[in-house]
N, C-alpha and C positions, 0 to 999 in steps of 0.2 A: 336363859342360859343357851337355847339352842340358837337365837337369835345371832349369840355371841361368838360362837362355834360356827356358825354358819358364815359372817364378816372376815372372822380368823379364815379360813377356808378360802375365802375366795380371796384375800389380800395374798395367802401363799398362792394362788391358782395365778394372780396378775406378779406374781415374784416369777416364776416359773416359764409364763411367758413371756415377759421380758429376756427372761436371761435366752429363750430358745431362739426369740429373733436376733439377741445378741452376737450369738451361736460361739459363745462358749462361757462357761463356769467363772464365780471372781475367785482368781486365788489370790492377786495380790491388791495394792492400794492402786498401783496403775490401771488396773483393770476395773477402777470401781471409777475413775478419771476418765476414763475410755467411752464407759455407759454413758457415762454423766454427758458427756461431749456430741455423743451419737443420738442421743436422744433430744440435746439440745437443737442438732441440725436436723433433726429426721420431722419434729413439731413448731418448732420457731420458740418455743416455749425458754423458760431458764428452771434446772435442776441443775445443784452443785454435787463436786466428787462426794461432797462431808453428809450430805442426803442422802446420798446411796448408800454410802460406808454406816450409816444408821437404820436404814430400811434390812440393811442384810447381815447386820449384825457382827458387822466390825469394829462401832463403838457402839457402847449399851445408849440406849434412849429411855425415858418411862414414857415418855408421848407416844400415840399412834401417829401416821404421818399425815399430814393436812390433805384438806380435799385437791387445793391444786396441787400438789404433788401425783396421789394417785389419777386425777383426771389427765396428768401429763403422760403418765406409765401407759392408759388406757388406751389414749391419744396413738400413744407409741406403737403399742399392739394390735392397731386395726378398731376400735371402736370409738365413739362420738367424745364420750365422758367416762367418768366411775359407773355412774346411774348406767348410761348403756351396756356398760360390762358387767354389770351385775345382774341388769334386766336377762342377759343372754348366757347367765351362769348355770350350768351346771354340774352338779355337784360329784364327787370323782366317783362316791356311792352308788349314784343311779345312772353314771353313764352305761352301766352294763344294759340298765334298762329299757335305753333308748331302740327303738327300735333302727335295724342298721339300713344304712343309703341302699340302693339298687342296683349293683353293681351294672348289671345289663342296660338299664335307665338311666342311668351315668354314660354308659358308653356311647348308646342311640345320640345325647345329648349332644356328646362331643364329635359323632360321626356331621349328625346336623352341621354345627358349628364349624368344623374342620372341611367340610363338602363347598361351602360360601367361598373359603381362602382357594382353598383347589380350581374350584371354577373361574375365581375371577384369574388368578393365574393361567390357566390354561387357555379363558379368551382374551390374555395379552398376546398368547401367542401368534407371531406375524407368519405360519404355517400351519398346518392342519396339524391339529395338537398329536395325531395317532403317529402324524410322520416326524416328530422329534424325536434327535435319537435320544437312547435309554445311559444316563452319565454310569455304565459298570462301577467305575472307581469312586463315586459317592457310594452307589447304592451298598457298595461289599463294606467302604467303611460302617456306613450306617448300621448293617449288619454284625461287623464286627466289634462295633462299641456296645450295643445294646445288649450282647454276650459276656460283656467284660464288666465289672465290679468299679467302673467310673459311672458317673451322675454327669457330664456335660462334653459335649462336642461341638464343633465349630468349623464351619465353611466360609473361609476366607480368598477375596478376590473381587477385582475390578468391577464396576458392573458395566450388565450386560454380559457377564459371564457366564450365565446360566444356573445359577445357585437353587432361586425359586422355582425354574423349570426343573429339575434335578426332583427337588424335594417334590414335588407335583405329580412327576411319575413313577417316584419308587411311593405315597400314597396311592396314587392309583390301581398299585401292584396288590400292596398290601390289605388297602381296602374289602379286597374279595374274598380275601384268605378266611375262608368261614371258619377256621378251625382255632385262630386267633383270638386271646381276651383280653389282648393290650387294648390298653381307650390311646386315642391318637389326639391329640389338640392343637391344632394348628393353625395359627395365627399370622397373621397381616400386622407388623409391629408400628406398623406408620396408623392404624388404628386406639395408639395408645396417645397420639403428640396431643392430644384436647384433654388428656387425663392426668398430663404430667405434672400435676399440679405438687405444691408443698406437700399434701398429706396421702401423694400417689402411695398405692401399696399394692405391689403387684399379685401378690393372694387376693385380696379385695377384688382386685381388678379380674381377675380370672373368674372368680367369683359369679361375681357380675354378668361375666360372658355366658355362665355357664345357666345362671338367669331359674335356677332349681329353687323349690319349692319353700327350700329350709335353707337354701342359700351354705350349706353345709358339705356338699357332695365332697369336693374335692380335698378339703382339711380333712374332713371325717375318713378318707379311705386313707392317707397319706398317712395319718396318724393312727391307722390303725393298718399294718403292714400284712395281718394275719385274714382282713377282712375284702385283702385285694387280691383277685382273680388273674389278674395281669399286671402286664407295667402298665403307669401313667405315663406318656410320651409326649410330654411338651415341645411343643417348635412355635421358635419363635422367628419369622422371616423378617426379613428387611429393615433390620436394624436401620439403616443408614439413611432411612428419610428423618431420623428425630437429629440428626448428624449437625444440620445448623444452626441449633440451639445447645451449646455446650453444658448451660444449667440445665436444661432437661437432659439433657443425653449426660450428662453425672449422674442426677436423680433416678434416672431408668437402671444405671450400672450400678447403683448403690444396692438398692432394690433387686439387680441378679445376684449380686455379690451374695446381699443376706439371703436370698431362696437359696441360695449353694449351700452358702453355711449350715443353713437351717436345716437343709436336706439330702447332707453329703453321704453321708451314713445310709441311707434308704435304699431300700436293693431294688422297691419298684418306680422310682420319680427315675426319669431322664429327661434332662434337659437339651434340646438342639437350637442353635442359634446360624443363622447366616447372619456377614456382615462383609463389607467393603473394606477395605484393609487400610484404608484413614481413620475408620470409625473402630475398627479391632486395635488398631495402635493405642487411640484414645484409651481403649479399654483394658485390652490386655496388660500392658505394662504396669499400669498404675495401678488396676486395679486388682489382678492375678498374681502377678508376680512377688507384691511386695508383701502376700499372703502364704506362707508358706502350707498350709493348711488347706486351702483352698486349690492349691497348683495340684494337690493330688488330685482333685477331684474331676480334673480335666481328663480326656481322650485324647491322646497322640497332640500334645499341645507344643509347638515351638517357639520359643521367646528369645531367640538368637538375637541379639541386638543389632550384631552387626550384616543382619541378611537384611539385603537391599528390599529386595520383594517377599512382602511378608505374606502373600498367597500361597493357601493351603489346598485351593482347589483349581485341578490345570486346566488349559486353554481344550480345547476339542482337538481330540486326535485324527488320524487320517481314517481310520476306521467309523467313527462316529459320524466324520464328515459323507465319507462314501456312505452310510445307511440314506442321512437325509436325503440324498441323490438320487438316491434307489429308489426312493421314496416318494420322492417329488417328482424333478426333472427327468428321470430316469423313464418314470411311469406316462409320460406327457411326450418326447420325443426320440427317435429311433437310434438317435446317437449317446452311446452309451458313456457318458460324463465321467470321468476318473477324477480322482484327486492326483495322481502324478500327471496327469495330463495338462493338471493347474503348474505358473511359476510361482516360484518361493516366497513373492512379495504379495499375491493373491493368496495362496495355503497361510498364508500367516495372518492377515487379513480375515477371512472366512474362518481362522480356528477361532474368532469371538461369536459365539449364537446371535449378538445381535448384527453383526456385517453379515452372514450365512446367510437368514431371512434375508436380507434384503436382497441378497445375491440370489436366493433363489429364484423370488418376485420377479424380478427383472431378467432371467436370465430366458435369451431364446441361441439356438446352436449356430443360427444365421445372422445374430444381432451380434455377434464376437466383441466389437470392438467396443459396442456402447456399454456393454454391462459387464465385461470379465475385468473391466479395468479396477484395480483395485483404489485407484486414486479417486473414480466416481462414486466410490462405497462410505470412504473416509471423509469424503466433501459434504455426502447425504448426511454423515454423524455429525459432521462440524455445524451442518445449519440447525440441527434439531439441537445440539449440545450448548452452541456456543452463539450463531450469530440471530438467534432468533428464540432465544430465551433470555431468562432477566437476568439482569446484570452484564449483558452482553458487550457491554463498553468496558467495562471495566474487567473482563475477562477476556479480552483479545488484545487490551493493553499488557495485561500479566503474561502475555503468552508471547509478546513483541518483547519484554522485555527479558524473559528468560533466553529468547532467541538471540539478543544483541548481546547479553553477558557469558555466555557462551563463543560467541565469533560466528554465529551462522553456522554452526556445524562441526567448525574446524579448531577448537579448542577442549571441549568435551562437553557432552550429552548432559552433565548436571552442572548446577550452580549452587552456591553458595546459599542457604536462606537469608544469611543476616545482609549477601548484598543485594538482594531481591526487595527486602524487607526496607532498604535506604532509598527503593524505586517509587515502591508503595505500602501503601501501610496495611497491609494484607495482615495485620497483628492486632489492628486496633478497632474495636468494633463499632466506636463510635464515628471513627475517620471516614465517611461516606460508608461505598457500599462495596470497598478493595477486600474486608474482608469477607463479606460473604459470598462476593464473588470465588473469593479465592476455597476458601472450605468447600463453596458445590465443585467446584473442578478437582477437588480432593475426592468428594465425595465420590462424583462417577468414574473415577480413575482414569482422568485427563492428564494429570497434573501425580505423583506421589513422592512422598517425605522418607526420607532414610539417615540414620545417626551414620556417620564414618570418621576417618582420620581424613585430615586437612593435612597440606604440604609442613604444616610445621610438628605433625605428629599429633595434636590435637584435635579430641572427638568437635565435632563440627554437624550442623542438620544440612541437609541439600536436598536442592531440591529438582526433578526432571519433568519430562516429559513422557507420559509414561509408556505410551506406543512407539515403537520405532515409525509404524508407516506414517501416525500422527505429526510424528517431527517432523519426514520428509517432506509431507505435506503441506504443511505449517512453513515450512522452510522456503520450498518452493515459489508460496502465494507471495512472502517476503521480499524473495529476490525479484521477482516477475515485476513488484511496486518499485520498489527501490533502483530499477531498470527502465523504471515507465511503460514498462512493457516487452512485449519475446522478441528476438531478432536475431539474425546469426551473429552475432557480435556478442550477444548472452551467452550464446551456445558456447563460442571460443572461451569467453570467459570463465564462466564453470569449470572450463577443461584444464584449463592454465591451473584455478585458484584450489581446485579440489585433484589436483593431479593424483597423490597420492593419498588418498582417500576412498573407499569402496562405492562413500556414497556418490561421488560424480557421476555414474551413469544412471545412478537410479533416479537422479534428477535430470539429467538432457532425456530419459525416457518418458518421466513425466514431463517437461516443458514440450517434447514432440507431441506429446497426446494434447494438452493446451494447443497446442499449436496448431492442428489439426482441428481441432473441434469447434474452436472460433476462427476458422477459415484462413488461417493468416501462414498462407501458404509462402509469400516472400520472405518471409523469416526460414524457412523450411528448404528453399532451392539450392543452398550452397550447401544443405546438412551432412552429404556426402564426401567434402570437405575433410570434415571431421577427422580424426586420425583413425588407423586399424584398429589400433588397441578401442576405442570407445565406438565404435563401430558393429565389432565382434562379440563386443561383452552382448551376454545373455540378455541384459536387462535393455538393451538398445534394439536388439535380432527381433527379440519376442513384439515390441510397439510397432517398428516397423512393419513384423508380417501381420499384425493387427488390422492396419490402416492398410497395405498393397493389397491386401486379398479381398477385402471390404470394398473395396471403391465403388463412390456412385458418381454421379454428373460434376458434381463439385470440386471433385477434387482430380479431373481431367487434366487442367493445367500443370497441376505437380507432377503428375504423372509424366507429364508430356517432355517435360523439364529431366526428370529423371532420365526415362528413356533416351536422351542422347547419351550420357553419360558411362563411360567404362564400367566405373566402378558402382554405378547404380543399376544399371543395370546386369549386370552380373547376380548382383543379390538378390533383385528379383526373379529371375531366373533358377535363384540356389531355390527359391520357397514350388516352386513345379514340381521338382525332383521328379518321378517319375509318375507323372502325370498325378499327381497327388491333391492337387488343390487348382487342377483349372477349370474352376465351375462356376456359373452367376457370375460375380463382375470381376474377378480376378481374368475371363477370357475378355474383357474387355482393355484390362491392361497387356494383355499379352499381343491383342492387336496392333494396338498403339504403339509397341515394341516392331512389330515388324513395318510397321509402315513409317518408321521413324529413323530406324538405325540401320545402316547401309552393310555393316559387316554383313560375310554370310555366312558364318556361324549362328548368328543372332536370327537371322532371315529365316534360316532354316530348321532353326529349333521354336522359336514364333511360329512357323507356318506350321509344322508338324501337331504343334500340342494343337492348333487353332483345328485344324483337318480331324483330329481323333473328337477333339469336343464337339464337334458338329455332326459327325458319324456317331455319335452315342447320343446326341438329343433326336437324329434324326432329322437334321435341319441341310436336304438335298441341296438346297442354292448357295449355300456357305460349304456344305463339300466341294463341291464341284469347281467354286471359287477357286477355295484353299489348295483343293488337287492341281488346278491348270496351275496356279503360280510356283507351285510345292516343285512341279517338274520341271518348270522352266530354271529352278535352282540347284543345281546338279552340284552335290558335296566335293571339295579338293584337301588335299593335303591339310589346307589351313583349316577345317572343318574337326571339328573334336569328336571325340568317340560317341559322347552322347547324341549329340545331333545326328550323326550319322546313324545310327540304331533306330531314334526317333522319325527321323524320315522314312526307313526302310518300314517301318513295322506300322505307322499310318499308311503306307501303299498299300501292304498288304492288306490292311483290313477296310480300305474305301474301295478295292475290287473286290473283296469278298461281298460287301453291302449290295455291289451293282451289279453284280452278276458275272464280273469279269472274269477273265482267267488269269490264274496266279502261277501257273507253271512255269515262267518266263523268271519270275521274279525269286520263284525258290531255288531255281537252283544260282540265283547271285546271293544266298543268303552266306554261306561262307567266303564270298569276295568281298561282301561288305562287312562282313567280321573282320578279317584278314585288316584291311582298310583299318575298320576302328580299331584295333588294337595297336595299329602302327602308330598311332597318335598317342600311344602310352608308354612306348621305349620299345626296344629289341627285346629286352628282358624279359615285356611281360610284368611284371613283378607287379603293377600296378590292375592287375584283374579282379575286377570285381563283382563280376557277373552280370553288370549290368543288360550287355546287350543281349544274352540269352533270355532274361528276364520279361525286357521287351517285345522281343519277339513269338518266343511262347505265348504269351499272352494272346496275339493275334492269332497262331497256329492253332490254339483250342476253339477258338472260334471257327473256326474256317477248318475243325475237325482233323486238322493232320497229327495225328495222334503217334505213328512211327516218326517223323521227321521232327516230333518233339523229343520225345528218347534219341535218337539221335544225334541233334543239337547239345543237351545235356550229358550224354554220355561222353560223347568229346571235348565238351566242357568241364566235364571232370578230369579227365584223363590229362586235360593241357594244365588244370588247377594242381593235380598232382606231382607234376614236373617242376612247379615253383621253386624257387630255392627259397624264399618266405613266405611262407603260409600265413599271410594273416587273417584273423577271422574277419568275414564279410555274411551280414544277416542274408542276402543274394544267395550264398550259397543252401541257405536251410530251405527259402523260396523255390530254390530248383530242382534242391529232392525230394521237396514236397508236390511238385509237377512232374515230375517223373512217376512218380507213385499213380497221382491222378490219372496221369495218361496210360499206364498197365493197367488203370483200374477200367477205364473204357473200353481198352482191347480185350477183356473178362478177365484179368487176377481180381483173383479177392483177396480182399486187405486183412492183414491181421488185425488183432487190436493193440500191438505197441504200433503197428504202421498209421490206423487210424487216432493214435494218441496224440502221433508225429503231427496229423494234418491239422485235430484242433489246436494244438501249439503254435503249429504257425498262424492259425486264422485268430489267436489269443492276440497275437503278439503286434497285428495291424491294427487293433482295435483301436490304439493310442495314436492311431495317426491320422491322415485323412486320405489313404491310400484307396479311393474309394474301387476304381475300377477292381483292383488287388481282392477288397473285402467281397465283393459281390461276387469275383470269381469264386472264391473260397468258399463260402456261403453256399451258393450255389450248386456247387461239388461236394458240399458235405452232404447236404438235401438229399444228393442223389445216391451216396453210400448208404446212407441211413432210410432211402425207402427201399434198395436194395435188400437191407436187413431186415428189412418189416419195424423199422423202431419208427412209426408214427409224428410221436411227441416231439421228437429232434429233428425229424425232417420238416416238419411243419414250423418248426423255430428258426431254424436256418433258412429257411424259405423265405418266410414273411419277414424275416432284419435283414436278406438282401433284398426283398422287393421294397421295404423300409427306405433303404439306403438311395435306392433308384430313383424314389421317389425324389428324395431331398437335393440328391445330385441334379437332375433332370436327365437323365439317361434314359430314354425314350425307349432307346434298341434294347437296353437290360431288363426293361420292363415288360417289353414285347417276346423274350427270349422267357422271362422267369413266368409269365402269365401262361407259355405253351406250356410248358412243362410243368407247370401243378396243374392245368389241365389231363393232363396223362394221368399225375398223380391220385385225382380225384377221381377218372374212370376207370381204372385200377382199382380202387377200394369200392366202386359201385355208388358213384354218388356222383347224379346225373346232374344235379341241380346246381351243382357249383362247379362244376367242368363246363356249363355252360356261362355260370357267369362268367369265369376265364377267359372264354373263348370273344364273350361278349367286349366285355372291356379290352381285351388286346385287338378287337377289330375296330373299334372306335378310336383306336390309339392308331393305330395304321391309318385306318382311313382320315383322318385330321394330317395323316403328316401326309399323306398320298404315297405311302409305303407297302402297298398290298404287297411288293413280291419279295419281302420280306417273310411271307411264310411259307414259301417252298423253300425258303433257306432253315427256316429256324425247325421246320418238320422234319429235317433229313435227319 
């Protein structure tokens, strides 16, 4: 009898489980067709609706149900046979008695287990894992779902996105929290593709992970809600390696589907899953959606049909960006990296973690041209993505052909699938290798799929390219073949065929950098040609000052080319500004320029910048040069305001260096104002501070501290008489030198006056305004040892001696090296007033500049 009681017992125990992995009740005869169905596909096995509808007693039986029967239910519920589910019975009487899992012993388990994924995650990272930045907007959702009465969440998005890096350091956060009893379990899901077999079960499967004594931990807490200490927190990462086999990547969704069901209800089970938003399509829709039941059970879940990008997790913001920087590059060179300092087609670029890394890797402040390129970044992606992985044939044929049914650009960004689909058989699995080409380019979000309306109002799938920079790129390499190659006849052509189109310069930007980099500079000599408009545009300005400011030997000849030219040279000229960028090899185009071009406007603004760069490396025989020719070129009428400034205010400061007398020359300093202004109308109106700017700059040098208040003060007073005011940054520059110079006659500054000065030395940061920076710097140093504030004058200090360094400004070196000498015997600290002293007389004596320090002592 007990025997019998006992079989009864456990035939309801396998009724019971069935119905829970079911995950829900039979009310009707559908429902009993549904098991029937589900259990067919979940074991390979055959059980009919009319078996079920007998086993649960929707028609009377006198038979108990045959062994294959219940061997199929057992099959169903995770064990071998009947025999194995009975051997593993026990009975509902003495589960009390069992003694209960460990809950502490469980968690240890899972911390193990969960530390393996973390690590290997954190040494994929192509950065120092401490200097990735921290994803806020995962981690608050994370936070905020596991608060909320849902069981599952999801992070969706391209990869390379940073999903797994996200999850990795809000773990790592969490990890510490000793105060915590959540068990965390975290998983590598491309750890499952050898398990996906017919009789995968993802309980089992965890199970297994978890590798416990009794093999029980995880069902026993789950199912017993009163004997858990915290939440169980499943994560499940990277769905999307199991992505190229659609029968396992079903069977793996089946299998969440039913853990959902099974454990929707449960206040401690959550579920987190990442996936790629080809592989979240697959799933979400079909398998969520058509669940009503189920869709509660989701966190902020969106099934918008008709949203194009189904990513739930955004690109890296400009915040996140600048951490890494700070982080890295920031920490390694003196120049301080901004993200606005980046253009728009780099910031978009770098907002994916994995183009960031690489940018970082490679980024040096003097290498500008080879690593800030964002088309160098996208090329690195393309050969590890596309030309040197499998299937690489048949994925850059998918990608020529999306191109051509599109128009190159000029018809629209998506295409059609079904006429993709008439290219290649990117549908058929057996048709070569077009479809698995085509699903990994889904996969790494190369390529992504969206349902919309077609011209005739009908839902249609299409399909894109799913980077902008990838397409232009893509596009680019196209045209370049299909031209045989760059030449200025490409260039016109783009111009013509993309006239009205945005992307036209962002391609003659990119073919200029081709063009440049594999030497093929006669394609390049007419590029000035070109029209204003494509000239001007941002995306042409920013390649060119890439390439002119960079020059080395090789590209002499372009140069040389340019340099006759008006309108080429003009523009090189615009990138000087005010002495802003003639350092390293940029004064080597600036030579070139004067020894080339016969104007003598040109002559004179060449000689001037060439005369000041050589007075700040300390390079006597190239003064000296520069000086006798500099004179021999006496400014006229034809001569522009800037030129004239610039020749005045390099005299001044190559007699100040040699010991000359400047008294001659200051009092033509308002004749040669007078002069330059005349070259900007009667009006006036056209004032922009410029030449005071200049010239200050020398007078602080060379200590004339009243004739700077002076110069400024009648420069306001003429600024005021304007009849339009426009704002000019010059102007904040010059009362922020006014200030400076009352501060040297003994005012002392307030603190909104000293707010004033870090604002403007804020605000050159983004430039390359170097001389400007190291003034600034330097003057703040000397406020801030004024006040006894240490910490900032020592910071100011060292990022203009920083600066000096990288410029090669010899003199600002020999200027900042006395003066923290003072600094240091001041606070009584012999030992590094002497190295001061030491290194600045080393620095002298290599250049043969000793008298250099009765100048810089006064």
């Amino acid at each position: 009898m007990f025997k019998i009681n006992k079989s009864r017992a456990m035939l309801e125990h396998l009724k019971k489980e069935t119905l829970k992995k079911f995950g829900q009740e039979l009310s009707y005869n559908k429902d009993c067709e549904a098991l029937a169905e589900i259990v067919c596909d979940a074991t390979g096995g055959r059980i009919s609706a009319t078996t079920v509808r007998r086993l649960y007693g929707f028609l009377k039986s006198p038979s108990a149900p045959s062994k294959f029967t219940l061997d199929l239910l057992a099959h169903y519920v995770g064990y071998k046979s009947w025999s194995d589910f009975q051997s593993n019975y026990v009975s509902e009487e003495k589960e009390g008695d069992i003694k209960p899992s460990n809950w502490q012993a469980f968690r240890e388990r899972a911390f193990e287990l969960s530390n393996d994924a973390y690590n290997l995650i954190k040494g994929q990272s192509g950065i120092p894992f401490k200097s990735v930045a921290t994803r806020k907007i995962g981690e608050d959702r994370i936070s905020n779902f596991l608060q909320s009465d849902k069981m599952a969440l999801s992070f969706v998005a391209p990869g390379g996105a940073g999903k797994s890096t996200m999850l990795a350091k809000w773990y790592e956060r969490v990890s510490q929290d000793t105060s915590s009893k959540d068990v965390i379990l975290l998983f590598d899901a491309t750890f499952m593709i050898n398990c996906l077999n017919s009789d995968f079960l993802l309980e089992r499967w965890l199970e297994d992970q978890l590798n416990s004594k009794s093999k029980t931990d995880l069902k026993y807490f789950l199912d017993r809600p009163k004997a858990c200490e915290g939440k169980v927190i499943l994560i499940l990462d990277a769905l999307d390696e199991v992505s190229y086999d659609n029968t396992k990547l079903e069977r793996l969704f089946l299998q969440l589907n039913q853990f959902i069901a099974n454990r929707k209800d449960s206040k401690n089970m959550k579920l987190i899953l990442t996936s790629r938003t080809s592989t979240w399509e697959k799933f979400a829709i079909p398998f969520i959606q058509k669940e009503n039941s189920l869709l509660e059970a989701w966190y902020e879940i969106d099934l918008d049909l008709n949203q194009v990008d189904k990513r739930n997790f955004p690109p890296l913001n400009g915040f996140e960006i600048q951490h890494v920087f700070d982080e890295t590059i920031n920490q390694q060179f003196f120049y301080e990296l901004k993200v606005e300092n980046l253009d728009y087609y780099q910031r978009n670029t770098i907002s994916n973690p994995f183009f960031l890394e690489l940018f970082v890797k490679t980024y040096a402040p003097n290498r500008t041209s080879n690593i800030t390129d964002g088309f160098k970044l996208i090329n690195e992606f393309l050969k590890n993505k596309i030309y040197y992985s499998r299937y690489s044939e048949e994925k850059i044929e998918i990608l020529k052909g999306i191109l051509k049914i599109q128009k190159y650009g000029r018809d629209s960004h998506s295409v059609k699938k079904m006429n993709l689909k008439s290219m290649f058989p990117i549908h058929l699995k057996t048709a070569g290798n077009y479809y698995y080409a085509y699903e990994e380019m889904l996969s790494y979000g190369l390529i992504s799929e969206y349902v919309s309306v077609n011209e005739y109002n009908g839902y249609c799938k299409f399909v894109k390219i799913y980077s902008e920079q990838l397409f232009e790129v893509l596009l680019v390499k196209e045209l370049i073949e299909f031209n045989q190659g760059i030449n200025f006849e490409l260039f016109k052509q783009i111009e013509t065929d993309y006239q009205e189109f945005e992307l036209k310069d962002r391609l003659i930007a990119q073919l200029f950098c081709i063009a440049v980099n594999t030497d093929n500079y006669q394609a390049l000599s007419r590029f000035f040609e070109l029209s204003e408009d494509t000239l001007t545009s941002s995306a042409v300005t920013d390649i060119l000052t890439t390439v002119i400011t960079n020059m080395d030997d090789k590209k002499i000849d372009l140069i040389k080319t340019y340099a006759l030219g008006t309108r080429s040279v003009e523009f090189m000229f615009a990138l000087s500004g005010n002495l802003n960028r003639l350092t390293g090899d940029f004064s080597k185009v600036v030579e070139i320029i004067s020894e080339t071009n016969e104007d003598r406007t040109i002559r004179i603004k060449s000689l001037s910048l060439l005369l000041m760069t050589s007075l700040m490396s300390l390079e006597q025989d190239l003064s000296d040069k520069y000086y006798k020719l500099l004179l021999e070129t006496e400014p006229n009428s034809s001569c522009t305001a800037y030129s004239i400034a610039l020749r005045f205010t390099s005299i001044l400061f190559y007699n100040h260096i040699s010991c000359k007398s400047n008294d001659l020359e200051l009092l033509r300093v308002f004749y040669y104002r007078q002069m330059a202004y005349c070259q900007v109308g009667d009006t006036y109106e056209s004032w922009s501070g410029e030449f005071e700017v200049l010239v200050c700059n020398a007078l602080f040098y060379m200590q004339s501290y009243h004739k700077v208040i002076q110069l400024i003060e009648d420069a306001e007073l003429f600024y005021d008489q304007l009849n339009v005011k426009a704002h000019f940054s010059n102007h904040k520059l010059l009362r922020a030198y006014k200030l400076i110079a009352q501060f040297k006659l003994g005012m002392k500054l307030t603190a909104s006056q000293l707010q004033e000065l870090e604002f403007c030395n804020d605000s050159l940061i983004s430039s390359k305004a170097y001389p400007l920076q190291i003034f600034f710097k330097s003057a703040l140093a000397e406020v801030y040892f004024e006040e006894g504030n240490r910490d900032l004058q020592e910071r100011h200090s060292n990022r203009a001696f920083a600066i000096s360094e990288f410029a090669r400004y010899d003199f600002c070196k020999v200027g900042l090296l006395t003066k923290m000498a003072k600094y240091y015997n001041a606070w009584g600290e012999q030992t590094k007033e002497n190295l001061c002293i030491i290194e600045r007389d080393q620095i002298l004596k290599q250049k043969n500049a000793e008298v250099l320090v009765k100048i810089l002592n006064n």
